[in-house]
Biopython code that builds the backbone (N, CA, C, O; Angstrom):
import numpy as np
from Bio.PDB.StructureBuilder import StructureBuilder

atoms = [
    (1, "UNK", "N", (-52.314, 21.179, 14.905)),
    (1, "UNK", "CA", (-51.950, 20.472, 13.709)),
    (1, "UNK", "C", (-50.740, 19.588, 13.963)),
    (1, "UNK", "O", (-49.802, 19.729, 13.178)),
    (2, "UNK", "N", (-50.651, 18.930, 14.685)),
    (2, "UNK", "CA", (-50.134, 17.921, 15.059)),
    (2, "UNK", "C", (-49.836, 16.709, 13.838)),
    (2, "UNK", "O", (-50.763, 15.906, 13.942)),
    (3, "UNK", "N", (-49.092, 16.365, 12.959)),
    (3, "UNK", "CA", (-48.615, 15.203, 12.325)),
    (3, "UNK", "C", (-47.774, 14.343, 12.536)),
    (3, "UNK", "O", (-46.612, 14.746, 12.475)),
    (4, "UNK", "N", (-47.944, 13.163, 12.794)),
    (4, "UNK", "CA", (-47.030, 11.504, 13.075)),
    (4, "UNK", "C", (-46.292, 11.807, 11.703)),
    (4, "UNK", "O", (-46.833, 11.852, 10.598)),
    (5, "UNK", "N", (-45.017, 11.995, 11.976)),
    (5, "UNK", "CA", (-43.859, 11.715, 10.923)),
    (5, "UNK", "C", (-43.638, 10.297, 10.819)),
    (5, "UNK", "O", (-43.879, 9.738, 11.889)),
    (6, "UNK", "N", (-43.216, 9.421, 9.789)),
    (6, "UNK", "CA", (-42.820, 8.259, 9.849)),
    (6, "UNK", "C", (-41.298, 8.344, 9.780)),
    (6, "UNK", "O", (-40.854, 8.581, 8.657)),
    (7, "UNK", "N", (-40.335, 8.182, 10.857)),
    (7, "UNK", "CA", (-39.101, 7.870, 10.605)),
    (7, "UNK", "C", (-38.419, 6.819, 10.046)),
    (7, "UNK", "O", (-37.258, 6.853, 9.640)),
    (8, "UNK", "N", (-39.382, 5.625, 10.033)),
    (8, "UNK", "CA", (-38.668, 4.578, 8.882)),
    (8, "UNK", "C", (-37.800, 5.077, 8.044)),
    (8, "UNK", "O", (-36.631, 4.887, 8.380)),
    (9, "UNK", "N", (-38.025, 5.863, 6.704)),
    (9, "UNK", "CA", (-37.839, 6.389, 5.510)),
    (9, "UNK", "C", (-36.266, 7.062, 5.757)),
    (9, "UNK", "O", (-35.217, 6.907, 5.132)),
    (10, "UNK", "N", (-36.656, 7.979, 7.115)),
    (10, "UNK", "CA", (-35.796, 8.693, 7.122)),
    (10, "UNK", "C", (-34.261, 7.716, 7.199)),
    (10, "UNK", "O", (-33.348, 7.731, 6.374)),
    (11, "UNK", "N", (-34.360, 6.858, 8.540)),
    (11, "UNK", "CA", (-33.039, 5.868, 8.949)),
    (11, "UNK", "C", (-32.787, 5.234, 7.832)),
    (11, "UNK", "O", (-31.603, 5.138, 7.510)),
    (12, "UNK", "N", (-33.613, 4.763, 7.138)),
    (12, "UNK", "CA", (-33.366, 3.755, 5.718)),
    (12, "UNK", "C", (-32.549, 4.653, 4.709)),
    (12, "UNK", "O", (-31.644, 4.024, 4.160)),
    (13, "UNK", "N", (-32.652, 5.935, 4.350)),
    (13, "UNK", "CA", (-32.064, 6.707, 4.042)),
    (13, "UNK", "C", (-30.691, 7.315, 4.442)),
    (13, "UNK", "O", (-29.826, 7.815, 3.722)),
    (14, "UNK", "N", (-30.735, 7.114, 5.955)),
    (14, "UNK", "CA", (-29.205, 7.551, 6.334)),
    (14, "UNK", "C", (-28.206, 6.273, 6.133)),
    (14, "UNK", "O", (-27.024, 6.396, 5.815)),
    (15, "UNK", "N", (-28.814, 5.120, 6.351)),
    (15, "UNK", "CA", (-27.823, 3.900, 6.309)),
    (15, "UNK", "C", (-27.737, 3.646, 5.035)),
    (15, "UNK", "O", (-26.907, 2.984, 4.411)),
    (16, "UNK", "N", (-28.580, 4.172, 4.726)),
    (16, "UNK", "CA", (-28.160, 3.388, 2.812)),
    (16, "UNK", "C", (-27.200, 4.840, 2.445)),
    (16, "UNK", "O", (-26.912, 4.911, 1.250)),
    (17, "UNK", "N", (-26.903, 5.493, 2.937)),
    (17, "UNK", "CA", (-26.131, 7.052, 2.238)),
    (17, "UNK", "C", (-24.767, 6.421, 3.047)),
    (17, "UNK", "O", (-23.738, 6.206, 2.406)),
    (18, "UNK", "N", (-24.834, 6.193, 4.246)),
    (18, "UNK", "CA", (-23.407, 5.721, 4.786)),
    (18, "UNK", "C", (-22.904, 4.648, 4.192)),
    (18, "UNK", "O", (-21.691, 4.533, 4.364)),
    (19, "UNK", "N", (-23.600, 3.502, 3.309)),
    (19, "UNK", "CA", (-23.313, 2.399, 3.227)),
    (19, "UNK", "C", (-22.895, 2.639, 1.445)),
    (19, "UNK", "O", (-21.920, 2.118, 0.904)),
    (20, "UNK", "N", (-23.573, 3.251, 0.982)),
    (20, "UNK", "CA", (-23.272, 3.737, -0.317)),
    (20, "UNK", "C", (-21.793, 4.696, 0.007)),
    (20, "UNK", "O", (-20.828, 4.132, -0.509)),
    (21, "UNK", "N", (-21.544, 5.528, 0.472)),
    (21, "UNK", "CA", (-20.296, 6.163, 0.423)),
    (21, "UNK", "C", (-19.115, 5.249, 1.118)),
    (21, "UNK", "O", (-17.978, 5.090, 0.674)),
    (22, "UNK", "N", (-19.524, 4.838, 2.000)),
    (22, "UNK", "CA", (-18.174, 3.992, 2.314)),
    (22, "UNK", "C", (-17.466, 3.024, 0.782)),
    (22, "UNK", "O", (-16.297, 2.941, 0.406)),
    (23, "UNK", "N", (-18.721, 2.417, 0.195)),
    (23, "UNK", "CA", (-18.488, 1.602, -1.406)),
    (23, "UNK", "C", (-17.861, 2.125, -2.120)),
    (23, "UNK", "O", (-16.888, 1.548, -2.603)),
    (24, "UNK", "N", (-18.200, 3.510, -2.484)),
    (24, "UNK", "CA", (-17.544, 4.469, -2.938)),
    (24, "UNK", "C", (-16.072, 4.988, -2.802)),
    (24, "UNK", "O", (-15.269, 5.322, -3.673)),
    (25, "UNK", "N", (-15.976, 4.952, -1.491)),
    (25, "UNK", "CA", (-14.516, 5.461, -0.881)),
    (25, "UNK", "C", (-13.813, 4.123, -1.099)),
    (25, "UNK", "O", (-12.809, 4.301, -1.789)),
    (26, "UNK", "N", (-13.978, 2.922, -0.775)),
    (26, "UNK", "CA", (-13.629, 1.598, -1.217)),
    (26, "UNK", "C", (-13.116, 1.186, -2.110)),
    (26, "UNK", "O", (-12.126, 0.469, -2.261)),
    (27, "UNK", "N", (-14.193, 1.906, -3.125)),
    (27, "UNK", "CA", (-14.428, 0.926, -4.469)),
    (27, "UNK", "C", (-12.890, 2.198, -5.634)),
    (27, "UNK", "O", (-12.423, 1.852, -6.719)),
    (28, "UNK", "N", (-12.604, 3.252, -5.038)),
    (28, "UNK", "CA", (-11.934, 4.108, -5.781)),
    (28, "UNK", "C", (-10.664, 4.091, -4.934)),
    (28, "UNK", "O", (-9.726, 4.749, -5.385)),
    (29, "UNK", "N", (-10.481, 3.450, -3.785)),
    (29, "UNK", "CA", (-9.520, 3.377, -3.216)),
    (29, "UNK", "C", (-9.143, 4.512, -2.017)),
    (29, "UNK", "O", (-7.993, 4.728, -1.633)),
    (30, "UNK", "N", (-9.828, 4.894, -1.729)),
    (30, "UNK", "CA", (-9.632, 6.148, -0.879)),
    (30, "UNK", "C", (-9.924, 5.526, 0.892)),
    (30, "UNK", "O", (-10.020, 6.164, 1.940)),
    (31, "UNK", "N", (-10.000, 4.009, 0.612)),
    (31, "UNK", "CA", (-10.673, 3.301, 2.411)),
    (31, "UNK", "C", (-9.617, 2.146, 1.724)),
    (31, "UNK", "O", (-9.213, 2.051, 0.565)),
    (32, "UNK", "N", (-9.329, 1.270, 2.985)),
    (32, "UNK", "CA", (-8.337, 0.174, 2.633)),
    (32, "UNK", "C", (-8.855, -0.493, 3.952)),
    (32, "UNK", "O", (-8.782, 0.160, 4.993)),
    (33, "UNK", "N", (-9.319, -1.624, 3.962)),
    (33, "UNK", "CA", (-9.600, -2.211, 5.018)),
    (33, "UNK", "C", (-8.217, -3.157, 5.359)),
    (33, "UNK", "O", (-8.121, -4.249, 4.799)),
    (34, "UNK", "N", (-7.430, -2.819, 6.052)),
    (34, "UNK", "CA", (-5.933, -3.731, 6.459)),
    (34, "UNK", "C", (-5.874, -5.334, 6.958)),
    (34, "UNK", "O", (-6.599, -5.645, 7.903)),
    (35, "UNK", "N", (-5.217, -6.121, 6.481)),
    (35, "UNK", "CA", (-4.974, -7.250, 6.944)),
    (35, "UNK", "C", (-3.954, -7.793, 7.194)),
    (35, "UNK", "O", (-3.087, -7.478, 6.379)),
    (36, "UNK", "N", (-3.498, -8.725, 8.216)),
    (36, "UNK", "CA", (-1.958, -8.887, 8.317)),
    (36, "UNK", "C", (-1.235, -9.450, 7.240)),
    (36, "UNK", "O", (-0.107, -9.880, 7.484)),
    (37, "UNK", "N", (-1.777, -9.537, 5.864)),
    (37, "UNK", "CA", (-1.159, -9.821, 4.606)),
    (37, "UNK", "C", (-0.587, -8.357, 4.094)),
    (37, "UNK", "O", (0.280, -8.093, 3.261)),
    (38, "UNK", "N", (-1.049, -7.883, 4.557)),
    (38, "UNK", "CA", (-0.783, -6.128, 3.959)),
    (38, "UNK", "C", (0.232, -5.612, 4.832)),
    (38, "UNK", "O", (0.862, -4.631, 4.436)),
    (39, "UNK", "N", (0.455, -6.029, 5.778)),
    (39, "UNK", "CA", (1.414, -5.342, 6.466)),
    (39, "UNK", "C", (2.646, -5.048, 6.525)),
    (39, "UNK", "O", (3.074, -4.393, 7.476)),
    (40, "UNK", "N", (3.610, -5.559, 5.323)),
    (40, "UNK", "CA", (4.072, -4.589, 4.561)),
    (40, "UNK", "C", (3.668, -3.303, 4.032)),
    (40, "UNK", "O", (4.100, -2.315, 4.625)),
    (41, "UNK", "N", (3.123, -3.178, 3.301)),
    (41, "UNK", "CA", (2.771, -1.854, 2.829)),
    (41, "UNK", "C", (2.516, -0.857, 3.828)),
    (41, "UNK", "O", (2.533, 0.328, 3.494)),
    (42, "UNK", "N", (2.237, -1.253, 5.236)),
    (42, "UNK", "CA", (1.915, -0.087, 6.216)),
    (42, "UNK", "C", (3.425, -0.233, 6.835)),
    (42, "UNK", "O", (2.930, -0.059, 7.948)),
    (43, "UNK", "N", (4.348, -0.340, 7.025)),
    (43, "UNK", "CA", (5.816, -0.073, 7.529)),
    (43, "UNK", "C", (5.935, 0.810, 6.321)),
    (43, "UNK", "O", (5.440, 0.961, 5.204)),
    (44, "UNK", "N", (7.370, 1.605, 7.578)),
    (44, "UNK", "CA", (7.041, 2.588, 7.067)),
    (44, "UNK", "C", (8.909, 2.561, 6.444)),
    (44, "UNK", "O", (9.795, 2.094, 7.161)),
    (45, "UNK", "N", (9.188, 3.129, 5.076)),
    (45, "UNK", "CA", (10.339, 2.804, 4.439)),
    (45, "UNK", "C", (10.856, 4.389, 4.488)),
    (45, "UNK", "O", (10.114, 5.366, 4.390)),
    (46, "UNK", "N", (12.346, 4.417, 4.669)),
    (46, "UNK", "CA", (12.992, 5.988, 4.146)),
    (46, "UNK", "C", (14.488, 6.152, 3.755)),
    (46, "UNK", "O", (15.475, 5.733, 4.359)),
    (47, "UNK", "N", (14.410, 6.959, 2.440)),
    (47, "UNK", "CA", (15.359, 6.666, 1.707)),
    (47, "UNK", "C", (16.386, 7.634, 2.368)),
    (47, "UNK", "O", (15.800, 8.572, 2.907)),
    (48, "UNK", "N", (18.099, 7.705, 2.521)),
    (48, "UNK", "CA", (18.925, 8.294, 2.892)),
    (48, "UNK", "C", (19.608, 8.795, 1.486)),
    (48, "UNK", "O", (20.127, 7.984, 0.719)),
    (49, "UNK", "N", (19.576, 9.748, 1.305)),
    (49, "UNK", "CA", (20.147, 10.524, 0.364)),
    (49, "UNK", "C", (21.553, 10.835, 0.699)),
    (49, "UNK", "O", (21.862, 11.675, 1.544)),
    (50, "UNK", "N", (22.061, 10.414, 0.286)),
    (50, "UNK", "CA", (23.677, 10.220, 0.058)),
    (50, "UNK", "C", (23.993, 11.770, -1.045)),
    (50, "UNK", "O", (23.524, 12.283, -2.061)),
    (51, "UNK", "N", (25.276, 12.060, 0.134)),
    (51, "UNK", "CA", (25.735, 13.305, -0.200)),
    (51, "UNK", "C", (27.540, 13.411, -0.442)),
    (51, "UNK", "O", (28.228, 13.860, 0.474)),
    (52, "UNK", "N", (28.106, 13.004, -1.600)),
    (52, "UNK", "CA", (29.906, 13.609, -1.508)),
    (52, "UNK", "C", (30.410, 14.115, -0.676)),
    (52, "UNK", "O", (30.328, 15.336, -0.544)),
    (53, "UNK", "N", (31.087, 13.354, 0.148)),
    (53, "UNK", "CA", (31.709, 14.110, 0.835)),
    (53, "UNK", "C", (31.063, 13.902, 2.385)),
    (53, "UNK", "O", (31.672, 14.251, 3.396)),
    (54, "UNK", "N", (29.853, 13.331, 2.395)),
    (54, "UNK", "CA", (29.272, 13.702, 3.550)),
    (54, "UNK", "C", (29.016, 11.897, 4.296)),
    (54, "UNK", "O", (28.774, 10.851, 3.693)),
    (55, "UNK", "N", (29.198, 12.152, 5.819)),
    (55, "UNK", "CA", (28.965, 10.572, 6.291)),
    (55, "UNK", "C", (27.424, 10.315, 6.616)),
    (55, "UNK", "O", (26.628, 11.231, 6.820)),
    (56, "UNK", "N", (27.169, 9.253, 6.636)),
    (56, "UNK", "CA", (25.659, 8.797, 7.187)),
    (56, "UNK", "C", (25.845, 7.063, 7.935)),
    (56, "UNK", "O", (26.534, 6.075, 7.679)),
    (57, "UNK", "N", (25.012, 7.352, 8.745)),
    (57, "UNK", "CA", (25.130, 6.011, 9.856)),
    (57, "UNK", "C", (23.451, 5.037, 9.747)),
    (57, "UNK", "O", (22.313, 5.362, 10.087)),
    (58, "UNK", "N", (23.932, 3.944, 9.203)),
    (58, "UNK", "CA", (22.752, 2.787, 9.469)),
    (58, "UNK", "C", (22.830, 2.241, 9.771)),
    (58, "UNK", "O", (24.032, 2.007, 9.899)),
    (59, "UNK", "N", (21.867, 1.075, 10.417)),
    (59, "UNK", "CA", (22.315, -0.250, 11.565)),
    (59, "UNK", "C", (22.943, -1.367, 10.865)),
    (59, "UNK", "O", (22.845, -1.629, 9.666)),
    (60, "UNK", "N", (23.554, -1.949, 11.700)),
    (60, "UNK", "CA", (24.413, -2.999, 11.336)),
    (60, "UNK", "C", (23.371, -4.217, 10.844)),
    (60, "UNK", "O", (23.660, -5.135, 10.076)),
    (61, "UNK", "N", (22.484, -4.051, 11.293)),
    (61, "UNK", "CA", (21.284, -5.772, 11.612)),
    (61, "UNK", "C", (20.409, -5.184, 10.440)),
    (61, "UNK", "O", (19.933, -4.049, 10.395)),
    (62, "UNK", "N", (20.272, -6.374, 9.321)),
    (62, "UNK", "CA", (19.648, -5.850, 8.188)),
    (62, "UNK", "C", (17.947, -5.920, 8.721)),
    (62, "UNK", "O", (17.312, -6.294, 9.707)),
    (63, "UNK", "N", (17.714, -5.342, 7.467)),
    (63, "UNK", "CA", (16.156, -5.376, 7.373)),
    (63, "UNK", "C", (15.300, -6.636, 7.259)),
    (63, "UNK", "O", (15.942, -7.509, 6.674)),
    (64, "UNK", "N", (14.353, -6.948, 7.532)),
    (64, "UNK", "CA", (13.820, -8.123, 7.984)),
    (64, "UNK", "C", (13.266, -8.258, 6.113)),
    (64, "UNK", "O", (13.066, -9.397, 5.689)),
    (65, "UNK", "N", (13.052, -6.978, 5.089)),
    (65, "UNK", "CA", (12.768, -7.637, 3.671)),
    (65, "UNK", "C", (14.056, -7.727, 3.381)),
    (65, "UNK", "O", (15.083, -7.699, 4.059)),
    (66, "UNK", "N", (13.780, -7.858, 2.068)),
    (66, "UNK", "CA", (14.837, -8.084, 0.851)),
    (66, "UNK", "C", (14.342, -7.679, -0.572)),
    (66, "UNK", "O", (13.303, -8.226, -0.941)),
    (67, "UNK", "N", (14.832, -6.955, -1.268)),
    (67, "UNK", "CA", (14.708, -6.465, -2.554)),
    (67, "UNK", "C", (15.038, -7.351, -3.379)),
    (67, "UNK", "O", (15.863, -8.172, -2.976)),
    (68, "UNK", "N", (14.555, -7.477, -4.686)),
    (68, "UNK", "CA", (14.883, -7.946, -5.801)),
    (68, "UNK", "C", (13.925, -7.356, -6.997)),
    (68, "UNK", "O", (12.797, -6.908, -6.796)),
    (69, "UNK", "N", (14.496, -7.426, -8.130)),
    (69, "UNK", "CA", (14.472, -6.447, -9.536)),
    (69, "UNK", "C", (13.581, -7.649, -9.929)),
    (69, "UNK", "O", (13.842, -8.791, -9.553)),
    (70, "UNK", "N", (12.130, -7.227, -10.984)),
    (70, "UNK", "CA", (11.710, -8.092, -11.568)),
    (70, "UNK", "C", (10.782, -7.141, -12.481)),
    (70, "UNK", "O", (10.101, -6.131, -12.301)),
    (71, "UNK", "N", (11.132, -8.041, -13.616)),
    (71, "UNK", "CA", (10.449, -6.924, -14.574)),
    (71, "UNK", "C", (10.253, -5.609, -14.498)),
    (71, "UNK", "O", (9.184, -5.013, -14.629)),
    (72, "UNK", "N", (11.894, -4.929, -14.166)),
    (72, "UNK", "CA", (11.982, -3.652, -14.144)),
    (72, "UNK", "C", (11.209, -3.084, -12.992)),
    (72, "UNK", "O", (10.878, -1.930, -13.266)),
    (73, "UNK", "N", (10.844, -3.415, -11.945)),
    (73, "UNK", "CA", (10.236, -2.842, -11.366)),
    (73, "UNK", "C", (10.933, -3.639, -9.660)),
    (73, "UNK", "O", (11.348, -4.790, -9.518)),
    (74, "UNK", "N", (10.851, -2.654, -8.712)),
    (74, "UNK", "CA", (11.593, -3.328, -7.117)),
    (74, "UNK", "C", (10.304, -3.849, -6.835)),
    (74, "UNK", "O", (9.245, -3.361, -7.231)),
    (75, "UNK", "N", (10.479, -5.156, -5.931)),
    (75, "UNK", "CA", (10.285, -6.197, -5.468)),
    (75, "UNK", "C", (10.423, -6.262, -3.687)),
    (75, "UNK", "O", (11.461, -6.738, -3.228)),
    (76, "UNK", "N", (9.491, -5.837, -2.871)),
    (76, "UNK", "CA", (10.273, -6.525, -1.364)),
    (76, "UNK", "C", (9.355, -7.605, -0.970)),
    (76, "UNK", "O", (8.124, -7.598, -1.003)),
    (77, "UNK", "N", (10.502, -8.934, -0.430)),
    (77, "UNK", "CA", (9.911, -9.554, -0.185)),
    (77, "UNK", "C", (10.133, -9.684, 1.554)),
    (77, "UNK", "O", (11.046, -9.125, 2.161)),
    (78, "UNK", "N", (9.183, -10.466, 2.117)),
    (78, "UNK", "CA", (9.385, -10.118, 3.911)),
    (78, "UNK", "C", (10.090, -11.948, 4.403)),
    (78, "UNK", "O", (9.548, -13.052, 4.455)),
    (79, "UNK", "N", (11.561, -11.442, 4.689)),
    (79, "UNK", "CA", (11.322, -12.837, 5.693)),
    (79, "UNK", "C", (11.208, -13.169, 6.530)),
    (79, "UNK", "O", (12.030, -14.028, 6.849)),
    (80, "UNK", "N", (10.263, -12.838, 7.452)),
    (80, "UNK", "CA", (9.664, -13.195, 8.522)),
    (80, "UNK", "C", (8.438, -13.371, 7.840)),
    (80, "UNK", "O", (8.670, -14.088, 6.867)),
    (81, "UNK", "N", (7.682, -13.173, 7.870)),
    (81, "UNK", "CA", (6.256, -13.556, 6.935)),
    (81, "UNK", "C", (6.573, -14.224, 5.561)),
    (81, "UNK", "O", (6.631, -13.450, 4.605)),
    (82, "UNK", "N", (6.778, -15.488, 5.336)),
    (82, "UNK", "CA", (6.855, -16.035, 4.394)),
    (82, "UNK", "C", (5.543, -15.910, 3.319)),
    (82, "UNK", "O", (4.435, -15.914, 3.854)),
    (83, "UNK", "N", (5.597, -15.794, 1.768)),
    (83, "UNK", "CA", (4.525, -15.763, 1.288)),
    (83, "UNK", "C", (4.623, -13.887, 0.727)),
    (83, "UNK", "O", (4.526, -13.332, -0.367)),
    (84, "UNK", "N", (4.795, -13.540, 1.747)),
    (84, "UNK", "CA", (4.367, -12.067, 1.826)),
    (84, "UNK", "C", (5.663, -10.974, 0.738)),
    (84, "UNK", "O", (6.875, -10.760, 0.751)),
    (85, "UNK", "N", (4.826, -10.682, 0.166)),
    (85, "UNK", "CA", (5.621, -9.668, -1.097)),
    (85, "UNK", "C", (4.482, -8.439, -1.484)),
    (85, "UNK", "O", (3.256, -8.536, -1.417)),
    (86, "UNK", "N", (5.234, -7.341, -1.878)),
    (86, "UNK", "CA", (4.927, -6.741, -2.215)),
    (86, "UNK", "C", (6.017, -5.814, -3.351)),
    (86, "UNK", "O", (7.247, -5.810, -3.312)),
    (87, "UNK", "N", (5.118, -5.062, -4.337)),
    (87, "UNK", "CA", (6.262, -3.817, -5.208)),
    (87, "UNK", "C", (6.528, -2.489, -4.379)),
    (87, "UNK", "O", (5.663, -2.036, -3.629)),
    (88, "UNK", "N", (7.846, -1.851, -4.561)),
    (88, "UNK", "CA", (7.788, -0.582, -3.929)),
    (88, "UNK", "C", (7.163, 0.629, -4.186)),
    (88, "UNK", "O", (8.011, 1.181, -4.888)),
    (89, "UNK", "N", (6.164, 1.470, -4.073)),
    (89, "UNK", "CA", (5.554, 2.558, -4.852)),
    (89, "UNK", "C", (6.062, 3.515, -3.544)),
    (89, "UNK", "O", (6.421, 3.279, -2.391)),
    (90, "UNK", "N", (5.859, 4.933, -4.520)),
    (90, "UNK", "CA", (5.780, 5.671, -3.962)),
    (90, "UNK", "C", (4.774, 6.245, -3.037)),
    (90, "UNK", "O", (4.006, 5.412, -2.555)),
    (91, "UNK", "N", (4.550, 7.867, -2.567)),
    (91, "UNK", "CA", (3.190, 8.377, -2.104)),
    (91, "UNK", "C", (2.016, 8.695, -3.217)),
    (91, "UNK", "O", (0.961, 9.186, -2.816)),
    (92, "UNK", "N", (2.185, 8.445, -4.464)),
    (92, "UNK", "CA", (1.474, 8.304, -5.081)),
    (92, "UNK", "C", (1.331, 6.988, -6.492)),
    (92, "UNK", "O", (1.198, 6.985, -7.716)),
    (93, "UNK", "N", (1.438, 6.167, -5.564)),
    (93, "UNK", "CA", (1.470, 4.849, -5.837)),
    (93, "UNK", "C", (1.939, 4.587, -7.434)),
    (93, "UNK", "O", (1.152, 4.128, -8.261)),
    (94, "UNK", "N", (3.489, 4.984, -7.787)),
    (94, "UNK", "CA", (4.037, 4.653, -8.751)),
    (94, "UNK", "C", (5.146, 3.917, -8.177)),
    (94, "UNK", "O", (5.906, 4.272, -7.276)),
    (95, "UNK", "N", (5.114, 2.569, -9.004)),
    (95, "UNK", "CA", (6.229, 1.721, -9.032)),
    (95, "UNK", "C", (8.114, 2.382, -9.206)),
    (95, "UNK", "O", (8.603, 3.029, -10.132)),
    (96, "UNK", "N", (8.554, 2.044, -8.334)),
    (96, "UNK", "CA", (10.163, 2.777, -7.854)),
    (96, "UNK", "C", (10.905, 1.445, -9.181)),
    (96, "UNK", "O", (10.733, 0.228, -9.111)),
    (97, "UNK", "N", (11.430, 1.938, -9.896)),
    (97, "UNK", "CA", (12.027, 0.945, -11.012)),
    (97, "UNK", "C", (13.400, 0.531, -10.711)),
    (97, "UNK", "O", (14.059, 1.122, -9.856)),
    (98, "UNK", "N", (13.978, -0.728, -11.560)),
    (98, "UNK", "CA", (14.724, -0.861, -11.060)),
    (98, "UNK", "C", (16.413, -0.293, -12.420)),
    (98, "UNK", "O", (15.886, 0.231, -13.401)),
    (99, "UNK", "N", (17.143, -0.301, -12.500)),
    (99, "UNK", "CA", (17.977, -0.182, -13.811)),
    (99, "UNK", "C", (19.274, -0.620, -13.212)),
    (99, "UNK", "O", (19.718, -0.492, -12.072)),
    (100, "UNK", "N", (19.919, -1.355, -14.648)),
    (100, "UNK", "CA", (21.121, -1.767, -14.455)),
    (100, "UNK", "C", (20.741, -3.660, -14.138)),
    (100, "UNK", "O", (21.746, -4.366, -14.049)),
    (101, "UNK", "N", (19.747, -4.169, -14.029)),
    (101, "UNK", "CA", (19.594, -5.727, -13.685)),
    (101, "UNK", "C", (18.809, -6.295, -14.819)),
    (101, "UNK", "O", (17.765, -5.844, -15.291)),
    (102, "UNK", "N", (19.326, -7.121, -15.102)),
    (102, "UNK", "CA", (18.568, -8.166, -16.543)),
    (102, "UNK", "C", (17.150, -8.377, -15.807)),
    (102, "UNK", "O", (16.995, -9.102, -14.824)),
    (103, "UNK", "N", (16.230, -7.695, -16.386)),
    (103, "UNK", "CA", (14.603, -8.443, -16.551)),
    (103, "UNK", "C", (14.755, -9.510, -17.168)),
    (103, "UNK", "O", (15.629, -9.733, -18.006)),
    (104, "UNK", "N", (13.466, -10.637, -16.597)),
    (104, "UNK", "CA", (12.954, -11.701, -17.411)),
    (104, "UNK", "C", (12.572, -11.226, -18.911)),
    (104, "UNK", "O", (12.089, -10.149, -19.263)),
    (105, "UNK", "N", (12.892, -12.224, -19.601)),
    (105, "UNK", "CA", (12.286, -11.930, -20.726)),
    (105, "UNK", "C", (11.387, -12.923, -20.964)),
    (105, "UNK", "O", (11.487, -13.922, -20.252)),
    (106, "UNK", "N", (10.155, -12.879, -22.162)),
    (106, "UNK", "CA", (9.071, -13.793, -22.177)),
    (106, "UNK", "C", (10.439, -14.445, -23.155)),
    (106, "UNK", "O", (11.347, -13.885, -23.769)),
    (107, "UNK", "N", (9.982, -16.237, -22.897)),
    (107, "UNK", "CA", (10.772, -16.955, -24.023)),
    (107, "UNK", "C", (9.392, -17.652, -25.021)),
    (107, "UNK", "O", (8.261, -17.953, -24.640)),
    (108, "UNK", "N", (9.995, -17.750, -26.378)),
    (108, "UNK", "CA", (9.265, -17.892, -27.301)),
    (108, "UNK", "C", (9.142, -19.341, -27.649)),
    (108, "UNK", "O", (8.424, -19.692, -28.585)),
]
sb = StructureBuilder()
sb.init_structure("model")
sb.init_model(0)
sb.init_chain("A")
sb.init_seg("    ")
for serial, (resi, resn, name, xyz) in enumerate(atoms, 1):
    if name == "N":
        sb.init_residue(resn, " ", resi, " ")
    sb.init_atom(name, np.array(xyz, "f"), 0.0, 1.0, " ", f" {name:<3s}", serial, name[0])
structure = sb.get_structure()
């Protein structure tokens, strides 16, 4: 009892299941396909917690961004990559705010 399986069905089935979940992982954010416009967001930033009383050492040669406050919310922009900005979020992608700097206001 010998039967010819048709594997067509089957491959058409695995590529459309890989091609459907990758959309998925995509489409909800869980895949990020990177581009050198993004490359900010993949450097990697770390905050020094400042302690009374206590010393801490950083380099003299600033950082290649620059911060600025805009609509309450931090701002880095890159200068070496002109164009290139991004907001600061955290590891779970909430905006790091800013306080104490005049926001724009809408004018009427």
């Amino acid at each position: 009892m010998s039967e010819e399986r048709n594997a067509i069905p089957l491959i058409l089935t695995g590529v459309g299941s890989i091609i459907v979940t990758v959309g998925a992982l995509w489409y909800y954010g869980y895949l990020h396909f990177a581009k050198p416009e993004d490359a900010l967001l993949l450097q990697d930033f770390t905050m020094l917690k400042t302690v009374p009383g206590e010393d801490y050492k950083v380099s003299l040669e600033p950082a290649a961004q620059v911060a600025q406050c805009a609509e309450g919310v931090l701002v880095l922009f890159d200068t070496q990559q002109k164009g290139l900005s991004g907001v600061l979020v955290d590891s779970r992608k909430r905006a790091v705010r800013c306080v104490g700097a005049d926001t724009p206001q809408q004018v009427r």
